[in-house]
SEGUVEX-141401 format. One record per residue (C-alpha): x, y, z; residue number from 1. Coordinates in pm, 1 decimal. Each point is the difference from the previous one (the first is absolute). Layout:
<nodes>
NODE        px        py        pz  drenza
NODE         X         Y         Z     NUM
...
</nodes>
This chain:
<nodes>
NODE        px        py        pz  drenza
NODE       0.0       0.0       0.0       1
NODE     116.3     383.2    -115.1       2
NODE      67.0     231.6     268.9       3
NODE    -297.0     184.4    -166.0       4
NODE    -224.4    -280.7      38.2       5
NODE     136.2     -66.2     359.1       6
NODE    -121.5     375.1      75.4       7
NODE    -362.8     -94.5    -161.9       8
NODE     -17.2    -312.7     229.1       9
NODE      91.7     191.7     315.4      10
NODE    -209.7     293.7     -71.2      11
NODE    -301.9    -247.6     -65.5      12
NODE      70.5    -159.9     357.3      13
NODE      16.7     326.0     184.9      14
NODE    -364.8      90.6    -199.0      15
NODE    -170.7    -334.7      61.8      16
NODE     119.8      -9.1     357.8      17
NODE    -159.0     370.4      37.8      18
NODE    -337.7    -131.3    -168.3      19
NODE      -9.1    -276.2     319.9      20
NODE      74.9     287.3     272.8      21
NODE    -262.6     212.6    -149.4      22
NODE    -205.2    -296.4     -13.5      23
NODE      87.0    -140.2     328.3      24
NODE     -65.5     370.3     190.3      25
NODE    -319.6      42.1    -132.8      26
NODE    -136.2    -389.8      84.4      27
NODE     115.1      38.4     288.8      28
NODE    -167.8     367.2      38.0      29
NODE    -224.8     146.1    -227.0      30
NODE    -201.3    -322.1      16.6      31
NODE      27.3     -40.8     346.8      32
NODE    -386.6     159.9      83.1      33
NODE    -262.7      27.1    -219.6      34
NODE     -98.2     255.9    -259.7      35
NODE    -233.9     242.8     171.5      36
NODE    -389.4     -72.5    -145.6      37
NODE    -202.4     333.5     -69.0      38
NODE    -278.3       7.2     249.4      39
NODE    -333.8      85.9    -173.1      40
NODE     -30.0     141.2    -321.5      41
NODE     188.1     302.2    -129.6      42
NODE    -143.7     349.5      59.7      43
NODE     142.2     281.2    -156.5      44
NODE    -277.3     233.0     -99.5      45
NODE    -150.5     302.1     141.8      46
NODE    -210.7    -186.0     183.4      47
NODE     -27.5    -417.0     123.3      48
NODE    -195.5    -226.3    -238.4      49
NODE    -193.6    -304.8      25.2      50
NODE     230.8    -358.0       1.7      51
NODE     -95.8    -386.8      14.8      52
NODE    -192.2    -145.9     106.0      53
NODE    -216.6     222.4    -223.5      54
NODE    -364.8    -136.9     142.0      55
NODE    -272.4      41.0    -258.0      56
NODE    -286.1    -134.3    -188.9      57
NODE     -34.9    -115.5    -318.3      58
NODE    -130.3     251.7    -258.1      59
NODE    -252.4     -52.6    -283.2      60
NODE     161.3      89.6    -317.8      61
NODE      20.5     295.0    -121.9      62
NODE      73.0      89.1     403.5      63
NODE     -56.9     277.8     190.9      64
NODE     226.2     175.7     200.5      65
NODE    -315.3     121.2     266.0      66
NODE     -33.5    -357.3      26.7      67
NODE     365.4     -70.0     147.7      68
NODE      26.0      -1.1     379.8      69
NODE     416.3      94.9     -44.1      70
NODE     -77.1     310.3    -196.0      71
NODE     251.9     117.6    -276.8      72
NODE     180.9     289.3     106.6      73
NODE     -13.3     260.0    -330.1      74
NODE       3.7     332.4     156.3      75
NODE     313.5     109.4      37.8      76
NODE     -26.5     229.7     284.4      77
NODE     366.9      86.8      27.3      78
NODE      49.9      78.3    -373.3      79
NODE      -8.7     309.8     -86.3      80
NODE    -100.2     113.9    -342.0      81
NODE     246.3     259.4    -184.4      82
NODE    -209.4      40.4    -349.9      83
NODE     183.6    -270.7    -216.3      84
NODE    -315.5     -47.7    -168.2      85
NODE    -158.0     311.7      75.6      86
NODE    -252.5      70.7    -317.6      87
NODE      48.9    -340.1    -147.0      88
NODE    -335.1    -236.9    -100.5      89
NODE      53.5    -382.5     131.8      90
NODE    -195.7    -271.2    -155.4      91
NODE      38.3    -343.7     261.8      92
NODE    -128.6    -302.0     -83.7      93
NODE     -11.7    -202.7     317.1      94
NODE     -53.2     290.3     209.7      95
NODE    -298.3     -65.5     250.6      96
NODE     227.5    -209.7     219.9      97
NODE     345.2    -118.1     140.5      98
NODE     288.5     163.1    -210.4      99
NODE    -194.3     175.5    -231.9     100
NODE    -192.2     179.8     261.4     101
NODE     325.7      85.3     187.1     102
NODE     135.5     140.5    -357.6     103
NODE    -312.2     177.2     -46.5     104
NODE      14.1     180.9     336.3     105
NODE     353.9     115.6     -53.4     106
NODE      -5.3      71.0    -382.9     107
NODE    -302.8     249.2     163.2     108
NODE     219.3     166.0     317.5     109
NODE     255.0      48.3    -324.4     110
NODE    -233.6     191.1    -204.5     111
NODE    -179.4    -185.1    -217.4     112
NODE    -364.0    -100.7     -90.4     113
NODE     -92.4    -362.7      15.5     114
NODE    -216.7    -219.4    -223.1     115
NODE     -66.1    -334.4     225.3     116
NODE     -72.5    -260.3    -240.1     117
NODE    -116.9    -343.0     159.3     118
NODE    -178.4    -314.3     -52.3     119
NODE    -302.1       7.2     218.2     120
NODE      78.4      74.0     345.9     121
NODE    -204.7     327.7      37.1     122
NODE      66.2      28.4     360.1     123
NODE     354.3      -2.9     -10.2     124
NODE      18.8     238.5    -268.7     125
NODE    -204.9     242.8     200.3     126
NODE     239.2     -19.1     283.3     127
NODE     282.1     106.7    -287.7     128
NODE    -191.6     251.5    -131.0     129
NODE     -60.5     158.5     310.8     130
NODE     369.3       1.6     107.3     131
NODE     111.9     134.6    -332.0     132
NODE    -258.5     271.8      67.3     133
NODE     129.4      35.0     363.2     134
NODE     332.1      82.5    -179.3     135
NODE    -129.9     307.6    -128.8     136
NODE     -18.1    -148.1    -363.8     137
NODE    -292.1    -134.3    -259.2     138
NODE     -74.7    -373.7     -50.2     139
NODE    -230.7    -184.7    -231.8     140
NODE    -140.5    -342.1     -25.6     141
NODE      29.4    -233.2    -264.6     142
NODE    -125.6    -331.4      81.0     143
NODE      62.3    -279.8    -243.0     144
NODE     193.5    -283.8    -123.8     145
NODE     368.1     116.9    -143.4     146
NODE      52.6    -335.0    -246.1     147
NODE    -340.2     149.2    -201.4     148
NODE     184.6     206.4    -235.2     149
NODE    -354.9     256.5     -58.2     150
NODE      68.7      46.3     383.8     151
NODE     306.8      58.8      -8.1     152
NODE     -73.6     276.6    -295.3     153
NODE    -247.3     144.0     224.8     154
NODE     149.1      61.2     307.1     155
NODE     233.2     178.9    -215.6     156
NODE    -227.5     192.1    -206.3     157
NODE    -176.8      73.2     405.7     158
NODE     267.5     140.0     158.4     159
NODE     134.0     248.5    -288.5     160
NODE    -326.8      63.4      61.8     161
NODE     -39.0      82.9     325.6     162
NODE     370.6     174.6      24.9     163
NODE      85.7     106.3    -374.7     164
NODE     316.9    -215.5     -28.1     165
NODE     188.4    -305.9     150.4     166
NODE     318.9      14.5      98.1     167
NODE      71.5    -344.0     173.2     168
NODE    -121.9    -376.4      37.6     169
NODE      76.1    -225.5     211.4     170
NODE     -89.2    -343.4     -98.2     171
NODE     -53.2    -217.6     334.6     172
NODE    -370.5    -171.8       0.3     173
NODE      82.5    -407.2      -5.5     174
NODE    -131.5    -314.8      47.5     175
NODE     175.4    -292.4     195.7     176
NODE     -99.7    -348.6     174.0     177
NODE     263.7    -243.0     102.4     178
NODE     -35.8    -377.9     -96.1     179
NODE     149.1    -267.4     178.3     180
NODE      52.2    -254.2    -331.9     181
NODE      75.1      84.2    -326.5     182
NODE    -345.6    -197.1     -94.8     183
NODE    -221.1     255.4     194.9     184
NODE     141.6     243.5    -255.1     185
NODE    -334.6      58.2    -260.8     186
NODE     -26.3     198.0    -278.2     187
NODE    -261.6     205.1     108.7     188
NODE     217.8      63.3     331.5     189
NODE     318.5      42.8    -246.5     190
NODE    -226.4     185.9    -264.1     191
NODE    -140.9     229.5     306.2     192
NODE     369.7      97.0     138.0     193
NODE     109.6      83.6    -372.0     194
NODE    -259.2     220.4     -49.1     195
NODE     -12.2     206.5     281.1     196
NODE     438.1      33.1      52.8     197
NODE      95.0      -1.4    -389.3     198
NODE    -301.2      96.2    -223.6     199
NODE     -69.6     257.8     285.7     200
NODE     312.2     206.9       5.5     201
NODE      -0.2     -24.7    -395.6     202
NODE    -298.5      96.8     -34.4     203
NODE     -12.2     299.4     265.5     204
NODE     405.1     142.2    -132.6     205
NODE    -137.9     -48.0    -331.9     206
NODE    -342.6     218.7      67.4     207
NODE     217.3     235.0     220.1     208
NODE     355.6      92.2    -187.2     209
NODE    -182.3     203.8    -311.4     210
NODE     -87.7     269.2     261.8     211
NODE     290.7     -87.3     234.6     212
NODE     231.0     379.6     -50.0     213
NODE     353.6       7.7     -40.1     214
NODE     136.4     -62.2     340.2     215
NODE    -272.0    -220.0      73.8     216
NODE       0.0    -328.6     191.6     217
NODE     -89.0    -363.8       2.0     218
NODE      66.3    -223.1     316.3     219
NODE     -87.8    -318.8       5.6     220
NODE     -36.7    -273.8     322.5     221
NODE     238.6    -286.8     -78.6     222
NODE      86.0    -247.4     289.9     223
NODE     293.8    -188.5     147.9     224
NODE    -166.3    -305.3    -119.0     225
NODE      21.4     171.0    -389.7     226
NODE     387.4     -45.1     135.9     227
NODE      42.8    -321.0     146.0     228
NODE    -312.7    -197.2     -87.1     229
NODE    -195.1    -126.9     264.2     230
NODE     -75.6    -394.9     -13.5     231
NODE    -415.4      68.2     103.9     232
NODE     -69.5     282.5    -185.6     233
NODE     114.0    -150.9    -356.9     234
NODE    -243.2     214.1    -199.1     235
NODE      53.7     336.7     225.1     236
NODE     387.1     -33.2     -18.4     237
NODE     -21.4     -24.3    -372.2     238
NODE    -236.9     308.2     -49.3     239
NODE     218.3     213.1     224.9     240
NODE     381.1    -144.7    -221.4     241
NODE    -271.7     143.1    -282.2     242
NODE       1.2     288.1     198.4     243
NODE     311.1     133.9      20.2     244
NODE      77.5     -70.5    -360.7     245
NODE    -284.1     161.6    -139.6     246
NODE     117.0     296.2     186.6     247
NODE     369.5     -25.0     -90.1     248
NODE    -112.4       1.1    -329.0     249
NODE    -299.4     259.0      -7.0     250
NODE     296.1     241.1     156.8     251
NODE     215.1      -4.3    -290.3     252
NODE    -292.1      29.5    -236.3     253
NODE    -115.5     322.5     156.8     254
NODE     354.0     164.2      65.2     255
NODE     -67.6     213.4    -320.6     256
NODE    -328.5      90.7     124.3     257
NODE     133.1     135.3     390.2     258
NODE    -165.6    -285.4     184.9     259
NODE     164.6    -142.0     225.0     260
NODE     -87.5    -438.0     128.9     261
NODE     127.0    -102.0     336.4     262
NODE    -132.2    -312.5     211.8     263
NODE     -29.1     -68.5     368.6     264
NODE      28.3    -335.3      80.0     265
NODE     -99.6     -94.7     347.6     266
NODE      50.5    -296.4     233.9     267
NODE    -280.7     -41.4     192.7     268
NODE    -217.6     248.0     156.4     269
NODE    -290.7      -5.6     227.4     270
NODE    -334.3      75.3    -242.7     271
NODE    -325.0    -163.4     -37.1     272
NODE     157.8    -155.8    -383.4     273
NODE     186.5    -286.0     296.0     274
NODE    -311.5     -53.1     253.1     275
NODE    -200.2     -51.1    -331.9     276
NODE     231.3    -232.7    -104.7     277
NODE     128.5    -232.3     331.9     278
NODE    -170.5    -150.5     298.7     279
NODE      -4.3     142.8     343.4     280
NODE     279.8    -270.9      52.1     281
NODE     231.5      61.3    -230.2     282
NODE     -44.9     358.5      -2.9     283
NODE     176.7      27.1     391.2     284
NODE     302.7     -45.2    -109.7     285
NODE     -36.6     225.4    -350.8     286
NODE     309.4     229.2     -37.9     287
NODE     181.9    -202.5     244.8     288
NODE     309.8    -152.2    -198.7     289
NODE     120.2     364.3     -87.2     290
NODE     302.7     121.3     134.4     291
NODE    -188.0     253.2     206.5     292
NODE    -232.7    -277.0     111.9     293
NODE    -336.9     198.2     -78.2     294
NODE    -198.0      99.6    -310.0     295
NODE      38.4     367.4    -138.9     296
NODE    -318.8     228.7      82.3     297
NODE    -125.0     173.9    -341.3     298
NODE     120.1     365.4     126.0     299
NODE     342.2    -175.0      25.5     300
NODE     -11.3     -49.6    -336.6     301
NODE    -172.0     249.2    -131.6     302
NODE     264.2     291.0       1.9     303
NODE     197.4    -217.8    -274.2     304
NODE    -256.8      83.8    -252.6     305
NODE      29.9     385.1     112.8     306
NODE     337.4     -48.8    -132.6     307
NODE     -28.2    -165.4    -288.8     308
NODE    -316.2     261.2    -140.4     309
NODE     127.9     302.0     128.6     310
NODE     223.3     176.6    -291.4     311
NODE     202.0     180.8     278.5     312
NODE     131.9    -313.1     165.7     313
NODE      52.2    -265.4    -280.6     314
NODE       8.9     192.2    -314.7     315
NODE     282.2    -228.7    -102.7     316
NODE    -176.0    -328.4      58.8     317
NODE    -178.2    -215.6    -256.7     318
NODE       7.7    -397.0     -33.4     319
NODE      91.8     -81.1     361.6     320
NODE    -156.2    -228.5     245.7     321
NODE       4.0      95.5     356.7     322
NODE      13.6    -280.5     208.2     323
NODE    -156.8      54.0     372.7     324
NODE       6.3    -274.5     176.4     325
NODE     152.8      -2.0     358.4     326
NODE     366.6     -51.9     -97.0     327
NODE     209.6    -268.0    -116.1     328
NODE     129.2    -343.4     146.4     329
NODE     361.2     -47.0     101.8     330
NODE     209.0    -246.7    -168.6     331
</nodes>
């Protein structure tokens, strides 16, 4: 052996017998006691929210929120509005309940007028109504099912109407129902969630963008599960994938036009759409297996889609997905 190579050898024992201290100090310290386990769920917010066991009923489908004994927290009382939207028209499908409410309540303390399009739960939509109105701004209601594409003309054609323009949509009504086999899976079910999360959003950006300005906004509600799949919600995870490419794609299409196409995608979040969907069972434990150990509330959410319509704060953004979803999983 070369006196070079001798040198190699050497230097490689001195390393590898290094590696064993290193090793050796930190079995014989690091691993000594046990990693510290987070009591509780996370709080972080303004103020302390709601964690498991989350004890509810099960909802009738569509759900509504005055039904829910946990109530969603949407109002925001420690955010202060600052006029990112002030003037603006909203159009939000979605928007009598859960995160649609919470982004109707806020797009309203911002500045802007709200058209609350929904399905059929009157009641809740009253409630939104009334707290857009509370916010010193106008609201209108537009009941009616977003995958008919003549609705989705007319609630259009209602709220230039009512307000002489639209400036932003927010495409968020959707339908979902977990299945525990891939058998239970029908066509009508498929057919039903297809309709409402993919024919809906096309048909309500394609009704909305001719009257949409320059510097006008589409947001969209994608999901984790449009991320990551999710092994009981086959159809759902599929429509929300659909999602988030539709809107990758819609953005680049209307970058010569000034309109900008962003997507939230939540993990989940405590709204009638998951009473509606589980059994009182299964629904203690929903938002659980998130790093913070809870389910967002709506108005936790809800300041995301501030951002992403508001030409002061993300005039720059168009085609990305905003995941929300409680953080991430060490390795």
């Amino acid at each position: 052996m070369s006196e070079t190579d001798q040198s190699f050898a050497e230097n490689a024992r001195r390393t590898a017998e290094q590696e064993r201290a290193i090793q050796q100090q930190v079995d014989g310290e690091a691993r000594s006691f046990a990693e510290p386990k987070a009591k509780g769920a996370m709080q972080a917010g303004a103020r302390a929210y709601p964690e498991p066991p989350m004890k509810d009923s099960h909802l009738d489908k569509p759900g509504l929120e005055s039904d829910l004994a946990i109530a969603p927290m949407y109002d925001a009382p420690f955010y202060k509005g600052s006029g990112k939207l002030e003037g603006k028209v909203a159009l939000i499908t979605g928007a009598d309940s859960g995160i649609g409410r919470a982004v109707a309540v806020l797009f309203a303390r911002e500045g802007a007028d709200v058209a609350i399009a929904y399905l059929d739960e009157t009641t809740d939509a009253e409630i939104t109504k009334a707290a857009v109105e509370k916010e010193g701004r106008k609201a209108i209601l537009l009941p009616g099912d977003v995958s008919d594409p003549a609705y989705a003309k007319a609630a259009v054609a209602k709220t230039v109407e009512a307000f002489g323009k639209l400036d932003i949509l927010v495409n968020n009504a959707a339908f979902q129902e977990h299945v525990d086999d891939f058998s239970q899976l029908t066509e009508e079910h498929f057919d039903r969630t297809l309709k409402t999360n993919l024919y809906g959003y096309f048909h309500m950006a394609q009704a909305a963008t001719p009257h949409l300005p320059k510097g006008g906004a589409i947001v969209m509600t994608g999901s984790i599960t449009g991320l990551v799949g999710n092994k009981d919600l086959l159809d759902y995870s599929m429509t929300k994938g659909g999602i988030h490419a539709f809107a990758r794609s819609l953005s680049t299409h209307l970058i010569p036009k000034g309109i900008r196409v962003n997507v939230v995608a939540p993990g989940p979040v405590w709204t009638p759409l998951n009473p509606a969907d589980k059994d009182a069972k299964s629904l203690e434990q929903f938002g659980a297996t998130t790093e913070m150990k809870r389910p967002a509330q709506p108005e936790e959410i809800a300041p995301a889609y501030v951002f992403l319509a508001s030409p002061q704060m993300s005039s720059f953004i168009t085609g990305e997905v905003l995941p929300i979803i409680g953080g991430y999983a060490g390795g």
